[in-house]
C-alpha positions in Angstrom: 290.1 131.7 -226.9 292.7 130.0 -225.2 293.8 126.2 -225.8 295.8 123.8 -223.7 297.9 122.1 -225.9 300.0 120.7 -223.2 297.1 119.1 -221.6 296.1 117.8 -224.8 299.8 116.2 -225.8 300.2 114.9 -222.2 296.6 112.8 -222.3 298.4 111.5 -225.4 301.6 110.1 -223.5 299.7 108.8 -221.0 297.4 106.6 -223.2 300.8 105.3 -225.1 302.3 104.6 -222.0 299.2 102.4 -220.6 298.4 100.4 -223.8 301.4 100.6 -226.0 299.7 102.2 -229.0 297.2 104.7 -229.5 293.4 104.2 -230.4 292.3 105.2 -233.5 290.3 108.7 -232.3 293.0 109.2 -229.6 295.7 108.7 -232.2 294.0 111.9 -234.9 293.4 114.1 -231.3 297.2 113.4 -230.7 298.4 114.2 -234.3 296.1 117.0 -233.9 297.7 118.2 -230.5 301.3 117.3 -231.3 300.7 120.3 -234.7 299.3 122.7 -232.9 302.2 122.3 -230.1 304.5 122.6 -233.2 302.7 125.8 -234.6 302.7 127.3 -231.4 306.4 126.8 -231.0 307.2 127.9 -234.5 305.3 130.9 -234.5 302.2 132.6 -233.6 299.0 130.7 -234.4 297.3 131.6 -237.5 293.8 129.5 -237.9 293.8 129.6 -241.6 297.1 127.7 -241.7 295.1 124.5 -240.1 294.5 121.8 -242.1 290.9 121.1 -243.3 290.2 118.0 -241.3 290.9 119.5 -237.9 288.7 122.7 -238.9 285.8 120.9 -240.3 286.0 118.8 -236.8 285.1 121.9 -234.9 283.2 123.4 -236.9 280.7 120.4 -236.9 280.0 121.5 -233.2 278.6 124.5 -233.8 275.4 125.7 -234.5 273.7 126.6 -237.9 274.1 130.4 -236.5 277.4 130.2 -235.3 278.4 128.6 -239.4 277.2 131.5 -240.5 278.8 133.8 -238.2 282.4 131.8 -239.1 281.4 132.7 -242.9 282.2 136.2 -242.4 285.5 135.7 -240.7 287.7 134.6 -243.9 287.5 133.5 -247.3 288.7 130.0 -246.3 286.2 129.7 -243.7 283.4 130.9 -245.3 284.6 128.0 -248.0 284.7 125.6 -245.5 281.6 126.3 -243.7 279.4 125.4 -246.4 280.9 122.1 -246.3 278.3 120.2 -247.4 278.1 117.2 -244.3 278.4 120.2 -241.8 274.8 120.9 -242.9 272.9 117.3 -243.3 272.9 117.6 -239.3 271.5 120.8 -239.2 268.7 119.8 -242.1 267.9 116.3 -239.7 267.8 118.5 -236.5 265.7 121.4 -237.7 263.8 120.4 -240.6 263.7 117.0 -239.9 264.8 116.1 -243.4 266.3 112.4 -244.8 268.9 111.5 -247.7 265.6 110.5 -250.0 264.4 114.1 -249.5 267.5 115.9 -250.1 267.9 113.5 -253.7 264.5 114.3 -254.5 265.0 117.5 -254.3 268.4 117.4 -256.2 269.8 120.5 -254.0 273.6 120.1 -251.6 272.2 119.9 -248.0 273.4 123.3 -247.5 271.4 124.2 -250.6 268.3 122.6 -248.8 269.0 124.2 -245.5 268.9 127.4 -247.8 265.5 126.9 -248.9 263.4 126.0 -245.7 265.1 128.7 -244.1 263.8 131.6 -246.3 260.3 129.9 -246.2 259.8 128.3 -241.9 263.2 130.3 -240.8 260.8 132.3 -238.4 259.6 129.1 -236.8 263.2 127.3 -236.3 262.3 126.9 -232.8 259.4 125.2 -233.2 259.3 123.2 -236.5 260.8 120.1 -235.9 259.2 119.6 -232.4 255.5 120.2 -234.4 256.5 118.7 -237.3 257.5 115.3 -235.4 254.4 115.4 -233.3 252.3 115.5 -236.3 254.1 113.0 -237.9 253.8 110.9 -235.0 250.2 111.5 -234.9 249.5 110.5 -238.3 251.5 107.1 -237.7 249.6 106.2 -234.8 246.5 106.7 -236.4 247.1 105.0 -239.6 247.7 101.8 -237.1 244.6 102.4 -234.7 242.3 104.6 -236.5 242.5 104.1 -240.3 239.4 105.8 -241.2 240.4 109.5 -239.1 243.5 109.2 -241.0 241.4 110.1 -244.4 240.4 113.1 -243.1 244.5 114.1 -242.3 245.1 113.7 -246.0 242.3 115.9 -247.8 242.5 119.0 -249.0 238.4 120.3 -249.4 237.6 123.5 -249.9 235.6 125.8 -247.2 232.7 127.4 -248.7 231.5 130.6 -246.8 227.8 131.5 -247.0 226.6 134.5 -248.6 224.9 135.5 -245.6 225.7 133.2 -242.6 223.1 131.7 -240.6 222.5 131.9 -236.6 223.0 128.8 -236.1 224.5 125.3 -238.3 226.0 121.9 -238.4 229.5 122.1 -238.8 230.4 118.9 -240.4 234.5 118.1 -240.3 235.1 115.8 -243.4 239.1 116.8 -244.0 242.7 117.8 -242.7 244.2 120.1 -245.5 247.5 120.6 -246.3 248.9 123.6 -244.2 248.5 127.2 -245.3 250.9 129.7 -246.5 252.4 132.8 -245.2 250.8 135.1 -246.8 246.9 133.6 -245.6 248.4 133.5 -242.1 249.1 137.3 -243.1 245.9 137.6 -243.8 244.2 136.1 -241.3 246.5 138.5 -238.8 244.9 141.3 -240.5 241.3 140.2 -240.3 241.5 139.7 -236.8 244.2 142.9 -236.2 245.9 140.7 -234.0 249.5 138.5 -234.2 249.0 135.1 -234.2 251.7 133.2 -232.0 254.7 131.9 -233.8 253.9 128.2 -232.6 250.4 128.6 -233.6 251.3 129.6 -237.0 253.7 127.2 -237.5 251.4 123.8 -236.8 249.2 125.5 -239.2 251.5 126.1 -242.1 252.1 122.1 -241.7 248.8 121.7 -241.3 245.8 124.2 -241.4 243.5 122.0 -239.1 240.3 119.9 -240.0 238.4 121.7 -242.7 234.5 122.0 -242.4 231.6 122.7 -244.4 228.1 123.6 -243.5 225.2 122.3 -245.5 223.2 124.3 -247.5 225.8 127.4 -247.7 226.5 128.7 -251.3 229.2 126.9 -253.1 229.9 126.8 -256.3 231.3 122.9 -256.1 229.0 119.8 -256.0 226.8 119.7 -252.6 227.8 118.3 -249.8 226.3 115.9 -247.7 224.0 116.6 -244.7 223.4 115.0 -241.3 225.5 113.9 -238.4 229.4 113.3 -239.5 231.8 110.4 -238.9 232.5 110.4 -235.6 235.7 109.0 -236.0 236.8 112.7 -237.9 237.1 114.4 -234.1 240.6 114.5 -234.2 240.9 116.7 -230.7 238.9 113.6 -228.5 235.9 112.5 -227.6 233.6 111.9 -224.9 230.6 110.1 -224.3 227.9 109.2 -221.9 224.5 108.3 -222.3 222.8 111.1 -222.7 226.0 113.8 -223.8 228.1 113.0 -226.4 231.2 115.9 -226.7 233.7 115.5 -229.9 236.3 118.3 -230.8 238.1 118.9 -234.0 240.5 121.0 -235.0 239.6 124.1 -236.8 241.1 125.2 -239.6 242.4 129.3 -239.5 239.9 130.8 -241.2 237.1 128.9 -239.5 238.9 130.0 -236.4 239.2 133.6 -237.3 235.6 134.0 -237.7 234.8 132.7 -234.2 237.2 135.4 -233.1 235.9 137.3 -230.0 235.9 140.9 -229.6 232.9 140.6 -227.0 233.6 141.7 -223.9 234.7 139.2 -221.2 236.4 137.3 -224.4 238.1 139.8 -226.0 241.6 138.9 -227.9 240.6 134.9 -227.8 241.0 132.8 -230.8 238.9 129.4 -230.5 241.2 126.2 -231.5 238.5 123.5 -231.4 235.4 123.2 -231.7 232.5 120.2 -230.6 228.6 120.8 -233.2 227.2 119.0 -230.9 227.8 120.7 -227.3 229.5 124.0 -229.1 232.2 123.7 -226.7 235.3 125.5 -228.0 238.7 125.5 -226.6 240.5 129.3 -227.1 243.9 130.4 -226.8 244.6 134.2 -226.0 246.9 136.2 -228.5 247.1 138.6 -225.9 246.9 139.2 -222.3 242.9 140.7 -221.4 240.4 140.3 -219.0 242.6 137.9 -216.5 244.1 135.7 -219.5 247.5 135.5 -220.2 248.7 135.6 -223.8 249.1 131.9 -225.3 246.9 130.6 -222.5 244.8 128.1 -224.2 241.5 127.5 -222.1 238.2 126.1 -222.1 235.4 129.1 -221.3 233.4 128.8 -218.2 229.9 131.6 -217.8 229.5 132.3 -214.2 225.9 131.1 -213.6 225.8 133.3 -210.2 226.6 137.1 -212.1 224.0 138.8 -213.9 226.6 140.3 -216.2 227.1 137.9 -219.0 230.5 139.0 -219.8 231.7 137.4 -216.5 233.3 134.6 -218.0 235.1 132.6 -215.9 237.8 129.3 -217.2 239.4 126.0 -217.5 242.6 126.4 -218.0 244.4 123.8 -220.3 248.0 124.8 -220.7 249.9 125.0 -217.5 251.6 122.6 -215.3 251.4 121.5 -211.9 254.8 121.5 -209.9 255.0 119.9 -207.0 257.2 121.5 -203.8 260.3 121.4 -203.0 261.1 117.8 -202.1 257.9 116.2 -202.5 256.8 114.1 -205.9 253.7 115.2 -208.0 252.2 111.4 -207.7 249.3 112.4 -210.2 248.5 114.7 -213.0 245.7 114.8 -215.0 247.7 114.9 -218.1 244.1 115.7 -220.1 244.7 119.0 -218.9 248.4 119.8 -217.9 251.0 120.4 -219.8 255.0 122.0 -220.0 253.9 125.2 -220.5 251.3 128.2 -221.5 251.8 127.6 -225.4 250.4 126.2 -228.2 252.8 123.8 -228.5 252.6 122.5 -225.5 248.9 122.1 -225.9 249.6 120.6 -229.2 252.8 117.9 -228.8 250.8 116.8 -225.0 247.7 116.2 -226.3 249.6 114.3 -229.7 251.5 112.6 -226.9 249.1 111.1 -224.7 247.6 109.9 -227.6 250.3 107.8 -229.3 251.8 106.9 -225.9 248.2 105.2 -225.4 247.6 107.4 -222.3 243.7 107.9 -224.5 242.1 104.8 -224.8 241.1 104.3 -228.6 237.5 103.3 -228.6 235.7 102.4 -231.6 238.1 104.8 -234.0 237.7 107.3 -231.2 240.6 109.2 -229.1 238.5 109.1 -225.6 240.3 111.9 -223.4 240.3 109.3 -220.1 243.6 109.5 -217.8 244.6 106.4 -216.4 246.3 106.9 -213.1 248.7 104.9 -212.9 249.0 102.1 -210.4 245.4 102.5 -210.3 244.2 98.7 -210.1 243.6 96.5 -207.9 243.3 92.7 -208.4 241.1 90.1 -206.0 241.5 87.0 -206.9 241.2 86.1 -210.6 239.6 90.0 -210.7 241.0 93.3 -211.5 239.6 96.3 -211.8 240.8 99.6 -213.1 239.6 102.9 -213.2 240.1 106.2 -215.7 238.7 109.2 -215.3 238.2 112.7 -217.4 236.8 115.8 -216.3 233.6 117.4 -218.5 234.5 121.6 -218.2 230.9 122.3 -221.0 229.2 120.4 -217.6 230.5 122.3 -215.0 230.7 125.3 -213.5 233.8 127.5 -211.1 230.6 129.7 -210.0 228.3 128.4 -208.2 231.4 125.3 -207.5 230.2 122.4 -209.5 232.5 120.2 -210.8 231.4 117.2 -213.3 233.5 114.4 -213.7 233.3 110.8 -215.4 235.1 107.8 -215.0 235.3 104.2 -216.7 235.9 101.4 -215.2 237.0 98.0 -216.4 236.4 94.5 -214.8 238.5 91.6 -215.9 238.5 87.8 -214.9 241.8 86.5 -215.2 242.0 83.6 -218.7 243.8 81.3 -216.4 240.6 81.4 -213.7 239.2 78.3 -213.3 235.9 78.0 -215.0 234.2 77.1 -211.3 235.3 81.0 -210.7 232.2 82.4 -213.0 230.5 84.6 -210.9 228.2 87.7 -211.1 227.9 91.2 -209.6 225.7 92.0 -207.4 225.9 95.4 -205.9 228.8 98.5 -205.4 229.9 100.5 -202.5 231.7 103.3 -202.4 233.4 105.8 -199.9 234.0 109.4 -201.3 236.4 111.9 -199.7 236.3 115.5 -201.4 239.3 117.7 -200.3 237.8 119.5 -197.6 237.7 115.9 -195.8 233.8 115.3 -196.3 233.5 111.7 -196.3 230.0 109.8 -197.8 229.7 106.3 -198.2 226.7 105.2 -201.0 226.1 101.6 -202.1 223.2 100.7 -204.6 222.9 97.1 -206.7 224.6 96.5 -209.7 226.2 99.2 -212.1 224.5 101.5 -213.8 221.3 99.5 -213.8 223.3 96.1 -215.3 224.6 92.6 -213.2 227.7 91.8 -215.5 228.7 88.2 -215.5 232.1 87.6 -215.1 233.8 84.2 -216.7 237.4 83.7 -217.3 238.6 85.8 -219.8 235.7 87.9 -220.4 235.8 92.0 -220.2 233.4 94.1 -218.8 233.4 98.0 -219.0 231.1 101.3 -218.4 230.9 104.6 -217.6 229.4 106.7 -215.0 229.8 110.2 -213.8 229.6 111.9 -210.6 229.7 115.6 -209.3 231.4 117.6 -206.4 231.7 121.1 -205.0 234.9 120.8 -204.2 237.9 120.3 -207.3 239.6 117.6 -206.1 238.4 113.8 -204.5 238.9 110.4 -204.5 236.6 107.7 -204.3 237.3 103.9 -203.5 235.1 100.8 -202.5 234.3 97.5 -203.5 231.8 95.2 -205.4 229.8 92.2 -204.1 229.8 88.7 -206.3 228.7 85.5 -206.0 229.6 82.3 -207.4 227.2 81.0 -210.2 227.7 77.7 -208.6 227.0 78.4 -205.7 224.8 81.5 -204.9 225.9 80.9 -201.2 229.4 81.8 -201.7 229.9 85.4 -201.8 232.8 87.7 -201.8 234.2 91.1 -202.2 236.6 92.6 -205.1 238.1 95.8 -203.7 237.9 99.1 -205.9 241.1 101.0 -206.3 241.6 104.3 -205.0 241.4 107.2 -207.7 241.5 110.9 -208.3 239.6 113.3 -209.7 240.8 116.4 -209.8 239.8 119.6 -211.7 241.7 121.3 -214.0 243.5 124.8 -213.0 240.9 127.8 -213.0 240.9 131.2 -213.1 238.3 134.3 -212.6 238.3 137.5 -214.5 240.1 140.5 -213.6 237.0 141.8 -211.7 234.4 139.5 -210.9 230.6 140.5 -211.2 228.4 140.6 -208.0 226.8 137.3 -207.6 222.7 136.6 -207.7 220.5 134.4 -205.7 220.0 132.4 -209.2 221.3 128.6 -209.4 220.8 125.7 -211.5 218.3 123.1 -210.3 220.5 119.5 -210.3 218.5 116.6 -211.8 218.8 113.3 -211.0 219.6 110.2 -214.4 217.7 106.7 -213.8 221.2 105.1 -214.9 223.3 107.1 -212.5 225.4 105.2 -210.3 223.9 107.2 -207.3 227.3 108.7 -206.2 226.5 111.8 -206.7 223.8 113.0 -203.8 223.6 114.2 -200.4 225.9 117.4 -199.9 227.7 116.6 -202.9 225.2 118.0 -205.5 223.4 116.2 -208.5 224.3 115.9 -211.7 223.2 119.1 -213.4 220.5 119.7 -216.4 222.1 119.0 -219.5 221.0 120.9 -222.4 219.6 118.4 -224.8 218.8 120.8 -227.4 222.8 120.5 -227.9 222.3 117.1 -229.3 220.0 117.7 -232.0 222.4 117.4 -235.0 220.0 120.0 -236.8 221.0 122.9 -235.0 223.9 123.9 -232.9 225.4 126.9 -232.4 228.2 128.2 -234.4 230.4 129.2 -231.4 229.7 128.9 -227.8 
């Protein structure tokens, strides 16, 4: 390694000569400069012959690695390199570690970077990016949802039935602490498959939301039955009026019994799980059938094979990039992430929660994406929109894609009070991306004729469905003034997107059959989804009855 002292010595001269004096880190790089000049000129440099203060400087640039590797060179160095405030960075940047830690726990920070090492060293790459999103997670929802935060801090028990029914109510009442090495071991071994290094690391900090099913054998007190807490989900909800979705998170060995050897799942390991719809989302530990390993995904049948191991999917860990000069105006950030990982899945989803890209609705994380820009204000009016796309409603064969959206009307607090009015109908103009246009109007919004007054909020929800992945719709509604039913006026729509989520088929896809699913019109639909677009499809009630839902899709 080569050093240029007379570089260093000149910048030295040249900062004296320009304010008279040196500053107080020039002067110790000068002193520092001017002795190594010296040593040179003396003699051939020895680095053991450097004072301590210049060595610990450098050393404090280098890594926790590179520490260890300067360990070996010498006896003074390897002194020196255990210098205890060397390590405190090291313990902040990889372990996430404070002062009132390192007392409690009465060790040197060197001592302490010791001992996380030889238990999470494995997951050094990922720890402290986990770690922080889970802390941040648990921070946000002790503000906005104080009753899911109880279920973060338990630490239940899962029974496991003697013999396990069919079919159950998976109840989540509890976030445990996070498991140990040697059950992550053993869960590796169950499954005879390596769980990813990210994945195992979230769950030795925390080994998801535990469940229990009524009625199995236990030998603790029973546990409740009947519909849980909704505000438990921790993965998001959603919610219209007649489907109600709500993931949690499952713990690992409620996970490894869902794992799939089937055929057109093989190698997938479910992350979530919804007792109402039994949606899961997986994540492949290796690549199979199309998959690539770490993919997480929701899983898609194709309703037009007649095998039933063509399984199609939603994938919900990659990113869109857009080309070469050209900016990405919208991402569905419900879906998209920095990567094919579980911890991308992980820290987005924990990030578009606390940066309040979820709405929080009644205690509940609502997976909505607000586009943003996506308002538009007329007069004392704005509206915006959100949207979130439903994969358990939709299908990649036959191309039926379900989508919801909420949208929120708001009269201004300042609007004079001779601004009341109330809505009268909607229009809209849909464009899918193969450049269909249809233009549907209907009275009111989903069957209601909100009054609007200054200050007051109005919200719903409706939902819509396309054969084609991407669209926008826009339009306007119709009011008139409550003083005067004569005066009427428009209040534009924005513009927004819906746009599906990245797909993928299996390896070899099935030959297709003449059988579909007959769409079926809701009474409270907005109408917006007819005519070449497709209606909304049959949704399978049976998924709502709290007394039985399948274990796993």
């Amino acid at each position: 390694m080569k050093t240029n002292l007379k570089d260093g010595n000149m910048s030295c001269d040249t900062e004296r000569r320009r304010t008279g004096t040196y500053s107080g880190a020039l002067q110790q790089r000068c002193f520092q400069a001017e002795l190594l000049l010296t040593m040179a000129a003396s003699s051939e440099l020895q680095l053991d012959l450097l004072p301590s203060d210049p060595l610990l400087h450098v050393l404090s640039y280098l890594s926790f690695r590179d520490l260890v590797h300067c360990s070996y060179v010498s006896k003074r160095l390897s002194d020196l390199s255990k210098h205890n405030p060397l390590w405190k960075r090291h313990c902040c940047k990889h372990w996430l570690l404070t002062d009132v830690e390192r007392l409690q726990r009465g060790l040197s920070w060197y001592g302490l970077f010791k001992l996380y090492y030889a238990d999470l060293g494995r997951y050094i790459r990922y720890y402290a990016e986990l770690k922080n999103a889970w802390e941040q997670l648990k921070s946000f929802l002790q503000q906005r949802c104080p009753r899911m935060i109880v279920s973060l801090k338990g630490n239940l028990t899962l029974c496991y039935p003697q013999h396990a029914p069919s079919t159950a109510v998976l109840i989540a009442v509890s976030v445990a602490d996070g498991a140990t090495e040697a059950e992550l071991d053993d869960i590796e071994a169950q499954i005879g498959c390596k769980l990813p290094d990210d994945y195992r690391c979230s769950y030795r900090i925390h080994n998801g939301q535990k469940l229990v099913i009524p009625g199995w054998v236990s030998n603790q007190s029973p546990r409740p039955s009947g519909r849980p807490s909704q505000s438990n989900q921790l993965m998001g909800s959603m919610s219209l009026s007649n489907h109600y979705r709500s993931e949690v998170l499952l713990d690992v060995e409620t996970a490894a019994g869902g794992f799939q050897h089937r055929k057109g799942m093989r190698r997938s390991l479910p992350l979530t799980f919804c007792f109402h719809t039994g949606l899961s989302q997986y994540v492949a530990l290796e690549d199979a059938e199309g998959r690539r390993q770490g993919e997480s995904f929701y899983p898609c049948p194709d309703q037009t094979a007649q095998d039933p191991s063509a399984i199609d999917m939603f994938i919900t860990g990659q990113r869109l990039s857009a080309p070469a000069g050209r900016r990405l105006d919208f991402v569905y950030v419900l879906f998209l992430s920095a990567g094919s990982s579980f911890l991308d899945w992980f820290s987005s989803y924990v990030n578009n929660v606390v940066t309040g890209e979820f709405p929080i609705i009644k205690e509940q994380i609502f997976r909505y994406s607000h586009e943003k820009g996506c308002v538009a204000t007329t007069s004392d009016i704005s509206v915006s929109v959100s949207t979130s796309f439903l994969p358990e409603l939709s299908s990649i064969h036959p191309p039926h894609f379900f989508f919801t959206y909420r949208i929120r009307i708001e009269m201004s607090r300042t609007a004079s009070p001779d601004a009341a009015c109330q809505l009268d109908s909607r229009y809209w103009r849909i464009t899918t991306s193969d450049g269909n246009v249809e233009e549907v109007a209907g009275p009111g919004v989903v069957g209601e004729f909100p009054v609007m007054t200054p200050g007051k909020v109005h919200e719903y929800a409706s939902c819509t469905t396309f054969s084609t992945p991407s669209e926008f719709m826009e339009g306007h509604y119709t009011f008139h003034r409550l003083a005067n039913k004569e005066e009427v006026f428009q209040v534009a729509i924005p513009r927004f997107h819906m746009v599906c989520p990245p797909y993928r088929e299996p390896e070899a896809p099935s030959k297709a059959s003449t059988s579909h699913t007959d769409p079926y019109s809701d009474d409270e639909d907005d109408g917006d989804s007819r005519g070449r677009f497709g209606g909304l499809r049959g949704i399978n009630m049976s998924g709502l009855d709290s007394s039985r839902c399948p274990k796993f899709t």
